[in-house]
Each structure stands twice: as C-alpha cells, then as structure tokens.
PDB file as gemmi writes it, atoms N, CA and C in Angstrom:
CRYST1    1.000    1.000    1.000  90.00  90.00  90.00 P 1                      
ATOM      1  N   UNK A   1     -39.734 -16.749  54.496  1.00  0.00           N  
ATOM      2  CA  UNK A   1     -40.652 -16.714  53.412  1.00  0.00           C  
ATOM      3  C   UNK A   1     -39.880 -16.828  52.095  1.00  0.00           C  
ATOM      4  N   UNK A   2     -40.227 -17.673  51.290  1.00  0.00           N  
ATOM      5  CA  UNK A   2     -40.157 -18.429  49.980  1.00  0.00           C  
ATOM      6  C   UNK A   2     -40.473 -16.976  48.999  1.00  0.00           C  
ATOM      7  N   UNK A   3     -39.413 -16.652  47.871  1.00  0.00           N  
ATOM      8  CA  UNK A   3     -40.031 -15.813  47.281  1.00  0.00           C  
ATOM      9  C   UNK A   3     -39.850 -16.717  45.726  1.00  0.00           C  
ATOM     10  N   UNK A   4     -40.826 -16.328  44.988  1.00  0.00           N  
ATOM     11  CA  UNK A   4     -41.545 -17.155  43.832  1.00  0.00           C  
ATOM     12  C   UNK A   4     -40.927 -16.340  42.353  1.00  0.00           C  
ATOM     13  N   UNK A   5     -39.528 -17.123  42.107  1.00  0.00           N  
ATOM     14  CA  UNK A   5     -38.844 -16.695  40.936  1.00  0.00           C  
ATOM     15  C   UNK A   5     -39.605 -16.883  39.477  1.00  0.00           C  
ATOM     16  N   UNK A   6     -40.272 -15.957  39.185  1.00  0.00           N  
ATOM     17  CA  UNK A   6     -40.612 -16.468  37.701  1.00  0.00           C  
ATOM     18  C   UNK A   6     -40.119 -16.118  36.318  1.00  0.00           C  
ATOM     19  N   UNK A   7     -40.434 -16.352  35.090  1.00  0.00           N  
ATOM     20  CA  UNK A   7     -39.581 -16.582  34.072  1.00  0.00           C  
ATOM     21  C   UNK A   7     -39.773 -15.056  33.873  1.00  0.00           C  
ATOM     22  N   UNK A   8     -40.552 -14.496  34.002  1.00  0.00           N  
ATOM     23  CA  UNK A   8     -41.269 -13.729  33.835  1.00  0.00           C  
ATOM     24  C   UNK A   8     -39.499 -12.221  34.083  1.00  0.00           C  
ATOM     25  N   UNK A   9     -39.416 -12.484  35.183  1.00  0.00           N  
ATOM     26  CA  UNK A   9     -38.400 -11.247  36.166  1.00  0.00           C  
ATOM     27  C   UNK A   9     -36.889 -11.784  35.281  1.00  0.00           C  
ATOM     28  N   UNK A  10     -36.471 -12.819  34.878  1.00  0.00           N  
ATOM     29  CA  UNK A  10     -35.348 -13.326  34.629  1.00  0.00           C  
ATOM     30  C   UNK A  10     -35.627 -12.430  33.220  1.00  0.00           C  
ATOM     31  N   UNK A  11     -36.523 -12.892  32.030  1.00  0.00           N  
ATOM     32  CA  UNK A  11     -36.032 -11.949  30.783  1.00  0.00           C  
ATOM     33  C   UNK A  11     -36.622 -10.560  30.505  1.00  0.00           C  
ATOM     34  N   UNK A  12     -37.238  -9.685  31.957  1.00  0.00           N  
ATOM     35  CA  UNK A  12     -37.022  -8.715  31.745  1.00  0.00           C  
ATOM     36  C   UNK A  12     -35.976  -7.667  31.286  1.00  0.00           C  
ATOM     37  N   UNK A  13     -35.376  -6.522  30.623  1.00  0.00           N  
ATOM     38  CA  UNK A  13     -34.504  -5.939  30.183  1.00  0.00           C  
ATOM     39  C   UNK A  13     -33.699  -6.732  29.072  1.00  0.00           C  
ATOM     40  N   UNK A  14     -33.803  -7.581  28.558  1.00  0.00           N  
ATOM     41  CA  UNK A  14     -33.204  -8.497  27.399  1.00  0.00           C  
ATOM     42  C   UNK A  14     -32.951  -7.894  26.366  1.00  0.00           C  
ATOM     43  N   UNK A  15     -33.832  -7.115  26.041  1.00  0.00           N  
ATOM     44  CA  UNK A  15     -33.358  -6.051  24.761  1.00  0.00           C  
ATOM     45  C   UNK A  15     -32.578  -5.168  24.229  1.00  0.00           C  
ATOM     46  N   UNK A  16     -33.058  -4.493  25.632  1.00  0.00           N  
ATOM     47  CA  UNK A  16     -31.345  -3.325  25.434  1.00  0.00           C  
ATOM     48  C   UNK A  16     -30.522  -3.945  25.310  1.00  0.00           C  
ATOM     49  N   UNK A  17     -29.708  -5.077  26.191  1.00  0.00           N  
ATOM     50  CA  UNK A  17     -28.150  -5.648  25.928  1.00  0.00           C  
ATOM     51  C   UNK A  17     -28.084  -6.415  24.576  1.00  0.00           C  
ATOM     52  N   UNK A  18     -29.229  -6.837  24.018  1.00  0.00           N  
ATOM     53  CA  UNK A  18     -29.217  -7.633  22.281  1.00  0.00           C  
ATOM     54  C   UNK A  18     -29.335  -5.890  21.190  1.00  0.00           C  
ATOM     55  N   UNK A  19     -29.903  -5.239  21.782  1.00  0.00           N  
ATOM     56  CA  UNK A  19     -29.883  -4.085  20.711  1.00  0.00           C  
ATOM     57  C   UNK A  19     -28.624  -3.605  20.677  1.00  0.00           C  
ATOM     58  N   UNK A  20     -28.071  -3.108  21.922  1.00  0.00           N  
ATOM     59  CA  UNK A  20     -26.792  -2.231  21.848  1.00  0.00           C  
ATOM     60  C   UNK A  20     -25.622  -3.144  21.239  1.00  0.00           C  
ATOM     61  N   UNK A  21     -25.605  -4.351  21.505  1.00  0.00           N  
ATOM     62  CA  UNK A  21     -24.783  -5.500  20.724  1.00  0.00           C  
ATOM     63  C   UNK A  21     -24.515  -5.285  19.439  1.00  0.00           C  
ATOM     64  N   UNK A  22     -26.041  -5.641  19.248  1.00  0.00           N  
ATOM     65  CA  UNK A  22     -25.722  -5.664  17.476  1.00  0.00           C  
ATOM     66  C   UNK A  22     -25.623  -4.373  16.831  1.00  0.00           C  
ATOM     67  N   UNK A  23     -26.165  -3.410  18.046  1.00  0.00           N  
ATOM     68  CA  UNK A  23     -25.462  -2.287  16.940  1.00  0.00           C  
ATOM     69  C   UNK A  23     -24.375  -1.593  16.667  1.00  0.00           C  
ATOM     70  N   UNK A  24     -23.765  -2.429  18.178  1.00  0.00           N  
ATOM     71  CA  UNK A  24     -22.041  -2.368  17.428  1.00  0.00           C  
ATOM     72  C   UNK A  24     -21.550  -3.161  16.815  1.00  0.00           C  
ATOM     73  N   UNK A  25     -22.122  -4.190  16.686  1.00  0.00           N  
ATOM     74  CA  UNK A  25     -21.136  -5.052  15.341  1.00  0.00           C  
ATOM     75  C   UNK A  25     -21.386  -4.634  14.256  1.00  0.00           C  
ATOM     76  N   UNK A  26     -22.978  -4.328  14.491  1.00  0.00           N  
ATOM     77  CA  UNK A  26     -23.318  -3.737  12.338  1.00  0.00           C  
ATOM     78  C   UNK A  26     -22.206  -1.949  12.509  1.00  0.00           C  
ATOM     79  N   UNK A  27     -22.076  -1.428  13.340  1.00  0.00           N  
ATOM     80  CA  UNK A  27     -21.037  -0.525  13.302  1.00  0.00           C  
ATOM     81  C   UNK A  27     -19.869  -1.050  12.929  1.00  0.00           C  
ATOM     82  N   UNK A  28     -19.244  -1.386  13.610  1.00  0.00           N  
ATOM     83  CA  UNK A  28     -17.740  -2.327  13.283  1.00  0.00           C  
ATOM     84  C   UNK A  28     -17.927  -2.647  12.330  1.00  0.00           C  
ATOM     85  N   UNK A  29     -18.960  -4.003  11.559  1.00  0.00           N  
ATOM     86  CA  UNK A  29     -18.725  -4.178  10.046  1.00  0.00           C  
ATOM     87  C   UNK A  29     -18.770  -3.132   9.506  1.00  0.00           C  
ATOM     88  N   UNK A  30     -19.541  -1.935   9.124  1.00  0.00           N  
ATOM     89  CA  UNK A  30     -19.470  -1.094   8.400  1.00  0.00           C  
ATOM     90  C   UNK A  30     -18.174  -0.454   8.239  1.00  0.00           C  
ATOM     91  N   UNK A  31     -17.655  -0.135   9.233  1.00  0.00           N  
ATOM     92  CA  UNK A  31     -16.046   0.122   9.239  1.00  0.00           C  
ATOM     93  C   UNK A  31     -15.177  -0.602   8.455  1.00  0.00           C  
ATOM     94  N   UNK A  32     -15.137  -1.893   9.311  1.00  0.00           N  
ATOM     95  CA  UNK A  32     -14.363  -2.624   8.262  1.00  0.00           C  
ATOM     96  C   UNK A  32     -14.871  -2.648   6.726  1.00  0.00           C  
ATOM     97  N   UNK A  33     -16.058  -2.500   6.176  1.00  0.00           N  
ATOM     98  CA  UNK A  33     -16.077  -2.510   5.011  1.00  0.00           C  
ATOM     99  C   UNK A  33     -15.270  -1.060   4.421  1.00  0.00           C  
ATOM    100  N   UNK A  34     -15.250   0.641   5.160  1.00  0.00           N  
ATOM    101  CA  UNK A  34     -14.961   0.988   4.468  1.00  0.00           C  
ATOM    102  C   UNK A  34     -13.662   1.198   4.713  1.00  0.00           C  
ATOM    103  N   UNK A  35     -13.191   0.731   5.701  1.00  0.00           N  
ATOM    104  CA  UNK A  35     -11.377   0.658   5.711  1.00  0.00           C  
ATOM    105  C   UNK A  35     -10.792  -0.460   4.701  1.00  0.00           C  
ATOM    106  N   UNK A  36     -11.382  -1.316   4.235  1.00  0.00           N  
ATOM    107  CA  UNK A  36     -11.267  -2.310   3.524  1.00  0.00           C  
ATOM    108  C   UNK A  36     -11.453  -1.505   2.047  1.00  0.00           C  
ATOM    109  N   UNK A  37     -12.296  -0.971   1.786  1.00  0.00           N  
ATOM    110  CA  UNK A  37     -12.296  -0.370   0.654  1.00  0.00           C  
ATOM    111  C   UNK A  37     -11.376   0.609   0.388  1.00  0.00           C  
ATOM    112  N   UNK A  38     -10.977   1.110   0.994  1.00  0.00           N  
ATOM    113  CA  UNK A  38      -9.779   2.575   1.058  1.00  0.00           C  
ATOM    114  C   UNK A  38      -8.891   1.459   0.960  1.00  0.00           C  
ATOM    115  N   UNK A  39      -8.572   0.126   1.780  1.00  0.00           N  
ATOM    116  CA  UNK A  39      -7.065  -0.369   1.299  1.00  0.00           C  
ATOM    117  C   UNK A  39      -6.640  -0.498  -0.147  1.00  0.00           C  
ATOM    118  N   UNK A  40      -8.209  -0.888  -0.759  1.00  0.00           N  
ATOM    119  CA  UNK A  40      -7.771  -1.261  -2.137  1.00  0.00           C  
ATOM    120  C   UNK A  40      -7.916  -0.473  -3.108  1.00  0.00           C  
ATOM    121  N   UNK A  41      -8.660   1.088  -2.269  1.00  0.00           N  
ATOM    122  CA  UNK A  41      -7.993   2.248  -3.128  1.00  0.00           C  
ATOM    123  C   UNK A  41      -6.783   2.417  -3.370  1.00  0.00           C  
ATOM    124  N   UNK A  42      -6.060   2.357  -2.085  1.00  0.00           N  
ATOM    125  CA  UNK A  42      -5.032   3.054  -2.259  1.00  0.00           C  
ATOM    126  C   UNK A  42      -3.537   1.811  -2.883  1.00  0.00           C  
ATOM    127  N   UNK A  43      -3.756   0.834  -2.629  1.00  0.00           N  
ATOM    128  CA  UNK A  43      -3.270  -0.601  -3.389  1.00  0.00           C  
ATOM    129  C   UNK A  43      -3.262  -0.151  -4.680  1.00  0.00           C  
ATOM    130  N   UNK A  44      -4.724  -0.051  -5.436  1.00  0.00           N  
ATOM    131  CA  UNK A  44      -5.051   0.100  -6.949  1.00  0.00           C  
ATOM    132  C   UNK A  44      -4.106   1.574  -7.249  1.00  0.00           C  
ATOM    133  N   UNK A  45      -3.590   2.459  -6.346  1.00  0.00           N  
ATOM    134  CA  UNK A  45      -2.967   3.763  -7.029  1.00  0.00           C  
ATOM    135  C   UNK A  45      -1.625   3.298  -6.797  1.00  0.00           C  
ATOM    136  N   UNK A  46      -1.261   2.530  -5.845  1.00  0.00           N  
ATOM    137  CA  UNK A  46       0.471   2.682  -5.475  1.00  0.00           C  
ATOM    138  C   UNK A  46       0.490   1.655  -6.772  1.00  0.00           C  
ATOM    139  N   UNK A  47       0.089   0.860  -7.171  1.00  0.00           N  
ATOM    140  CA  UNK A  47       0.130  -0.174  -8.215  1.00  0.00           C  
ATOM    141  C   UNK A  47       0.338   0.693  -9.744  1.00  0.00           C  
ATOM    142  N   UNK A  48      -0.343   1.142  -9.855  1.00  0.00           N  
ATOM    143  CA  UNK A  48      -0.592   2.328 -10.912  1.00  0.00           C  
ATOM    144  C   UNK A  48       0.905   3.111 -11.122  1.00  0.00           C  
ATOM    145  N   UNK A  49       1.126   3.581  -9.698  1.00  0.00           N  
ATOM    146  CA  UNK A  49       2.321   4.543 -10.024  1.00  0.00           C  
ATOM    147  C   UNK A  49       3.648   3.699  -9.970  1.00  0.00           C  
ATOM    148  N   UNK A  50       3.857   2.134  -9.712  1.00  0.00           N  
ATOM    149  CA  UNK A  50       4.857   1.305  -9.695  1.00  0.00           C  
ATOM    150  C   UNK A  50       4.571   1.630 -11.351  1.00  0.00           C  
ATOM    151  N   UNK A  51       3.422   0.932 -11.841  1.00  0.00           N  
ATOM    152  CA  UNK A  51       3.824   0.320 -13.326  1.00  0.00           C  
ATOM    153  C   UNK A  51       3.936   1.574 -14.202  1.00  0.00           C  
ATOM    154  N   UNK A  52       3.692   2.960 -13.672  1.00  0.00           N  
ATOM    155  CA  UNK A  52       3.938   4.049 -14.802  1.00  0.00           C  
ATOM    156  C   UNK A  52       5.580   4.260 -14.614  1.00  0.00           C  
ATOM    157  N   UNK A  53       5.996   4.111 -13.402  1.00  0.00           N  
ATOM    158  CA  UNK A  53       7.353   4.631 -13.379  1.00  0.00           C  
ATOM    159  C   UNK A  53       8.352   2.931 -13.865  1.00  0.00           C  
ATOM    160  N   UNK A  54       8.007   2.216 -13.698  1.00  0.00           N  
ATOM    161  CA  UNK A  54       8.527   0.697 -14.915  1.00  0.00           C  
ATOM    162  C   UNK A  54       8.256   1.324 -16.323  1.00  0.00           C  
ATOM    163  N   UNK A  55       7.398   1.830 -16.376  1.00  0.00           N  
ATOM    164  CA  UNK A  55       6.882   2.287 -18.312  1.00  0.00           C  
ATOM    165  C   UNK A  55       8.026   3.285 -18.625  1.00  0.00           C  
ATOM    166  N   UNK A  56       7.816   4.606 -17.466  1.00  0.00           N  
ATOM    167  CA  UNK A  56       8.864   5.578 -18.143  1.00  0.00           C  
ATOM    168  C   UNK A  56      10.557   4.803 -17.861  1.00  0.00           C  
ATOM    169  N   UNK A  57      10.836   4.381 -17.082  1.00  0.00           N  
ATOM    170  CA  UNK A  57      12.278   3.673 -17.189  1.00  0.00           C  
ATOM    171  C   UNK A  57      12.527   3.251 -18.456  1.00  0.00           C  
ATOM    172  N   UNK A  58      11.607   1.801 -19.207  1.00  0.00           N  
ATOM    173  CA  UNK A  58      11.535   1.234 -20.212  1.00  0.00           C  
ATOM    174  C   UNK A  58      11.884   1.841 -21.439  1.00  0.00           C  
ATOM    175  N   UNK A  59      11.025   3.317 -21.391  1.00  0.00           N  
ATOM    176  CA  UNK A  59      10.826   3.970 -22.577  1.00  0.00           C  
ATOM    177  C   UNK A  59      12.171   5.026 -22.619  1.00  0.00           C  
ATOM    178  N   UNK A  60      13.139   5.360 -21.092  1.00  0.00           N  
ATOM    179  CA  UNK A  60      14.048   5.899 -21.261  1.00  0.00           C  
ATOM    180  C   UNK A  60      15.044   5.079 -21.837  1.00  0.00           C  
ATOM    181  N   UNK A  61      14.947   4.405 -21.023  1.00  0.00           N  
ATOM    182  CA  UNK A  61      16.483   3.028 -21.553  1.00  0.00           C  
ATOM    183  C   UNK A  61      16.351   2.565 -23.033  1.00  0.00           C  
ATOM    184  N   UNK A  62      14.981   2.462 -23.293  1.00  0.00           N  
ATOM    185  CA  UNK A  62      15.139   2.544 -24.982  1.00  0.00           C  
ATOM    186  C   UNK A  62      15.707   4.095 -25.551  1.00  0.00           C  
ATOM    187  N   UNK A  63      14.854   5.352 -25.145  1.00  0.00           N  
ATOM    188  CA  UNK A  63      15.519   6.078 -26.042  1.00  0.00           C  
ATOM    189  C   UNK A  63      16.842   6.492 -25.750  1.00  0.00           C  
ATOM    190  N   UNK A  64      17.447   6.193 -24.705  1.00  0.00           N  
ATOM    191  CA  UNK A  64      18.830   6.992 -24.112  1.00  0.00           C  
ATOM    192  C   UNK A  64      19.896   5.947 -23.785  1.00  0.00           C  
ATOM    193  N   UNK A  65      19.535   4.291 -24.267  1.00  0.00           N  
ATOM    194  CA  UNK A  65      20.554   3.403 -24.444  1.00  0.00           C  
ATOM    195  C   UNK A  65      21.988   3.982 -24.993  1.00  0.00           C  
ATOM    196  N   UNK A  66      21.733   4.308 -26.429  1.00  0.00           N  
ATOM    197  CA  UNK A  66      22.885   4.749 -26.469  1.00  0.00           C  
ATOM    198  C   UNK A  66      23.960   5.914 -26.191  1.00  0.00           C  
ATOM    199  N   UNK A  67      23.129   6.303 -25.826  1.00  0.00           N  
ATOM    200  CA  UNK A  67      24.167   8.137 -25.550  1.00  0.00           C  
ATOM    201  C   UNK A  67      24.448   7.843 -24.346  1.00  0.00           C  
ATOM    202  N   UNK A  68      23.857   6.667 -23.269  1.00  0.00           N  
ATOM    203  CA  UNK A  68      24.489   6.299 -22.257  1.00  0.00           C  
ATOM    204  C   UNK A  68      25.709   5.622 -22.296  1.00  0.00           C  
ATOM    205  N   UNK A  69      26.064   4.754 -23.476  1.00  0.00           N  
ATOM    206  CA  UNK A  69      26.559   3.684 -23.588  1.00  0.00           C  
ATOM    207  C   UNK A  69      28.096   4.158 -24.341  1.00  0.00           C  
ATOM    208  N   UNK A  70      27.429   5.261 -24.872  1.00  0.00           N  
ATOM    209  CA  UNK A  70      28.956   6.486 -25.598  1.00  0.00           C  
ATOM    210  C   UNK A  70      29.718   7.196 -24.309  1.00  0.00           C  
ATOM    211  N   UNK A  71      28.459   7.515 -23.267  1.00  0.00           N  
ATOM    212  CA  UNK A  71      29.361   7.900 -22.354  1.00  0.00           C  
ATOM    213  C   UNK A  71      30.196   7.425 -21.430  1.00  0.00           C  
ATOM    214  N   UNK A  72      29.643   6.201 -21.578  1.00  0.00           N  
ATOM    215  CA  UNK A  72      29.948   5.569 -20.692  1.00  0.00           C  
ATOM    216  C   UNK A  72      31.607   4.917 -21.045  1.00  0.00           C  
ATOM    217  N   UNK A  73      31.906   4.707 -22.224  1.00  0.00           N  
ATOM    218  CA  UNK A  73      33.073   4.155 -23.103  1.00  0.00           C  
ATOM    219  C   UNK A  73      33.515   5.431 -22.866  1.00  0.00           C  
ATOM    220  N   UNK A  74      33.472   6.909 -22.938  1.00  0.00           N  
ATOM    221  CA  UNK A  74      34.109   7.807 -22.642  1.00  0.00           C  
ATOM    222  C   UNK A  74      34.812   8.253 -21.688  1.00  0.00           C  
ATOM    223  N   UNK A  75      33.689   8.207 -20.227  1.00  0.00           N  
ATOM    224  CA  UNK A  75      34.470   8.013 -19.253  1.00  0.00           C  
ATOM    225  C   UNK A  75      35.540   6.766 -19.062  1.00  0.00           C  
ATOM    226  N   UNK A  76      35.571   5.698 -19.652  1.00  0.00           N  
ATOM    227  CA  UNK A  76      36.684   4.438 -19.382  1.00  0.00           C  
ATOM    228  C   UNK A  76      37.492   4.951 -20.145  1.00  0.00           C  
ATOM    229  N   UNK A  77      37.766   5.262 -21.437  1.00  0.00           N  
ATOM    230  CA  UNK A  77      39.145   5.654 -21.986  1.00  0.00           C  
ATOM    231  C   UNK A  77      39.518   7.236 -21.551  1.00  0.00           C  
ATOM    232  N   UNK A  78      38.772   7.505 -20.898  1.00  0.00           N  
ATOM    233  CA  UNK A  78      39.564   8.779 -19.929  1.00  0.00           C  
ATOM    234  C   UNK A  78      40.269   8.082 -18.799  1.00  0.00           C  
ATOM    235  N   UNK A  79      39.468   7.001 -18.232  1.00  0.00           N  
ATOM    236  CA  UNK A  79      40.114   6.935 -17.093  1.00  0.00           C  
ATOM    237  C   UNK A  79      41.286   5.923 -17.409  1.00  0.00           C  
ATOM    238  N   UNK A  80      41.132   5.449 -17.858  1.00  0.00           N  
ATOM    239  CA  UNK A  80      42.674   4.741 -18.941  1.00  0.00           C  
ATOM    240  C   UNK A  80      43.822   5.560 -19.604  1.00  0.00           C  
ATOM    241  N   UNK A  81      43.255   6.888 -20.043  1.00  0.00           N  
ATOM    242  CA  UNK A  81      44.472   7.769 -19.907  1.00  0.00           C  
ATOM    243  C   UNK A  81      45.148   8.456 -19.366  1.00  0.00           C  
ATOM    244  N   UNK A  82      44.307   8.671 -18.220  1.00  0.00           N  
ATOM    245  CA  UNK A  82      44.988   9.177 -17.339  1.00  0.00           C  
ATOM    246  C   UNK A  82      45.866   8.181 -16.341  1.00  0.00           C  
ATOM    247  N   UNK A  83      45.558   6.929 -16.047  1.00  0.00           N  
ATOM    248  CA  UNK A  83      46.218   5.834 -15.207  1.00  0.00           C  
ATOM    249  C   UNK A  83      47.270   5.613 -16.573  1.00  0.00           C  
ATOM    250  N   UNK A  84      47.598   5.833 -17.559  1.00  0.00           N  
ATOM    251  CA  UNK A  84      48.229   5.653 -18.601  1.00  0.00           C  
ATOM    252  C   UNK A  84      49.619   6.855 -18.369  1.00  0.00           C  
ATOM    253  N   UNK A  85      49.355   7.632 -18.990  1.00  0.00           N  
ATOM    254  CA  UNK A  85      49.625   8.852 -18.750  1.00  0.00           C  
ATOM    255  C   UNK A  85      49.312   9.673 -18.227  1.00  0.00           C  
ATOM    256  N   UNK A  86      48.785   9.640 -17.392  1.00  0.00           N  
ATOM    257  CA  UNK A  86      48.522  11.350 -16.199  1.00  0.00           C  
ATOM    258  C   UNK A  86      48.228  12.340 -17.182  1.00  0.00           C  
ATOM    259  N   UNK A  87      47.392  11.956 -18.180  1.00  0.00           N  
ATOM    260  CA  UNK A  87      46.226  13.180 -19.188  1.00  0.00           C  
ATOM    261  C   UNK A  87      45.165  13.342 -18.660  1.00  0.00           C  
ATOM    262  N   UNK A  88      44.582  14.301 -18.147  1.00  0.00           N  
ATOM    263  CA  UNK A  88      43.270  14.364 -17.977  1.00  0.00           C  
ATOM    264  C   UNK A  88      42.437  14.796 -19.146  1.00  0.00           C  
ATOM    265  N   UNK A  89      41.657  14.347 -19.905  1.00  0.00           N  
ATOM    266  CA  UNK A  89      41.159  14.907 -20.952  1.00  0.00           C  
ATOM    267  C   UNK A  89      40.320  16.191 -21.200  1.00  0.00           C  
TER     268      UNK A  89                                                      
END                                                                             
C-alpha cells in the first residue's frame, strides 16, 4: 500500500527551526554591536592617554631643556677629568 505524501506533512514544524535561527543571529548581531562599541571605547581612551602623555613630554622638554642640557655638559667634563687626571669631582 501506496502512502499519499502531501505538501501538507513536509512543511509542518517550519517555524520553530526559522524562529530559533533568527533569534540567534539577531542575538549575535546584538553582540557584535556591543563588543564593537566597547572596542571603540576603549581605542577612543588608549588614544587619549597616548596624546596626553606626547603633551606632557612636549611641555617637559620645553621647560627642562635646559637644566638637562647643563647637566648633561657636566657630567662630560667630569668624565673628561677624571680620564684626564683621575679627579673625581
């Protein structure tokens, strides 16, 4: 006996496997949107604290150019007097 396939039995249950689908992808996107957003939180702060610590360098090397630059000639004619003469100053 012939049993009589109809369209009918084939798209029974169709829904559940299209519902549970998409509601993990609209899950997953949502994720990725907010892991995506935290990257460029945290991008926008490491960025921030590169260019404050470039600012304070800038603003040291301007004000402490020279008292570096005295010491620095200080330590060389020490170390020239002493390879000179064995003076330690």
């Amino acid at each position: 006996m012939k049993t009589k396939l109809s369209i009918k039995n084939f798209e029974k249950g169709q829904v559940l496997p299209i519902l549970v689908i998409s509601t993990l992808v609209m899950i997953m996107m949502a994720a990725l949107m907010i892991d995506g957003g935290m990257l460029l939180a945290h991008r926008r702060t490491a960025q921030a604290a590169a260019d404050a610590g470039a600012a304070a360098r800038q603003l040291w090397r301007q004000r402490y150019r020279k008292e570096v630059e005295i010491a620095k000639w200080e330590r060389l004619l020490a170390d020239l007097l002493e390879r000179e003469e064995g003076v330690r100053p």
